[in-house]
C-alpha positions in Angstrom: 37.5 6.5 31.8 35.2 9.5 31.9 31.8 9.4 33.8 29.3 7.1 31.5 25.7 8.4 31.8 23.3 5.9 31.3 20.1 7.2 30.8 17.6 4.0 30.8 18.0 0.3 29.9 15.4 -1.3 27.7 14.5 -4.6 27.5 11.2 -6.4 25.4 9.1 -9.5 26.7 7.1 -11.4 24.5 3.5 -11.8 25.8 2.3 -15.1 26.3 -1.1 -16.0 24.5 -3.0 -16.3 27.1 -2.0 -12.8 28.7 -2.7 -10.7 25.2 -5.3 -8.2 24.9 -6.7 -6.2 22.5 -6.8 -2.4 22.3 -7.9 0.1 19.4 -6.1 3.1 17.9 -6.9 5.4 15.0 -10.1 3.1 14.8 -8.0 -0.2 14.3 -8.2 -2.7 16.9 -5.2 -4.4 17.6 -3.7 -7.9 19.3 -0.9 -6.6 22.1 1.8 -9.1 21.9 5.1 -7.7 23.4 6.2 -5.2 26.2 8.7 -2.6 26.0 9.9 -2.6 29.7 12.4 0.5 30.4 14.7 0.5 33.7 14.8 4.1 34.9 17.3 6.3 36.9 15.6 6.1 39.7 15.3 2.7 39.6 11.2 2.3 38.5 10.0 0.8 35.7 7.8 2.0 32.9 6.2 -0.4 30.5 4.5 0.4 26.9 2.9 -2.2 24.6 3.2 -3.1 21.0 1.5 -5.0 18.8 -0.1 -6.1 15.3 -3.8 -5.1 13.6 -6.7 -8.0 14.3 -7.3 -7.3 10.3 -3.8 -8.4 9.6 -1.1 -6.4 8.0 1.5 -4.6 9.3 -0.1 -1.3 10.4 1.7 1.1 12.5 4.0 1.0 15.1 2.1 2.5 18.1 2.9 2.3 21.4 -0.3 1.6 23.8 -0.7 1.7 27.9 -0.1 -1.6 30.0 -3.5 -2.1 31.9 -2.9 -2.9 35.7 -3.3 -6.3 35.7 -1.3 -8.7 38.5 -0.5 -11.2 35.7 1.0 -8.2 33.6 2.7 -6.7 36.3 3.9 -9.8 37.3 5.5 -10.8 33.5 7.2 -7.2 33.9 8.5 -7.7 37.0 9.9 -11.3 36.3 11.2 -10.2 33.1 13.1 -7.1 34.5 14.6 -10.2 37.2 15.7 -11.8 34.4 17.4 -9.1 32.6 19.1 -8.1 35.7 20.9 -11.4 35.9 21.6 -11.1 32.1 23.4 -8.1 32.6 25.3 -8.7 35.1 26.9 -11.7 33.7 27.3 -9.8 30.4 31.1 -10.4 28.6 31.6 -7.6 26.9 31.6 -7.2 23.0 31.5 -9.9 20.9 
């Protein structure tokens, strides 16, 4: 088998109600809901945040920056555990 290069692993957390914030873009505020959490080569993480308009609506999909908050952090962190354990018990394709 030759070398595999696996550039990142991606996984998305759902953002508990009581943990969402809101942020505005283009002039629309919106409700962040989930978190995009990337494992990188060198082992860090790097986070982004998605969600929907406050107005309703689909909108667009834009990415916004995780504040630095412990509770966020901590989601990330547990989340990235989790997947960890997840992939290493994966069995294979379907």
């Amino acid at each position: 088998m030759p070398a595999v290069d696996v550039a990142a692993l991606a996984l998305n957390v759902a953002v508990p109600a009581e943990l969402q914030w809101t942020d505005t873009r283009r002039g629309e505020e919106f409700v962040l809901q989930s978190i995009t959490v990337r494992l990188l080569p060198d082992g860090s993480l790097a986070a982004k945040a998605y969600g929907r308009p406050v107005a309703g609506g689909r909108g667009g999909y834009v990415s916004f920056a995780v504040p630095d908050r412990p509770e966020l952090r901590a989601l990330i962190e547990a989340a990235a555990d989790r997947a960890a354990v997840r992939w290493a018990g994966h069995t294979g394709l379907g």
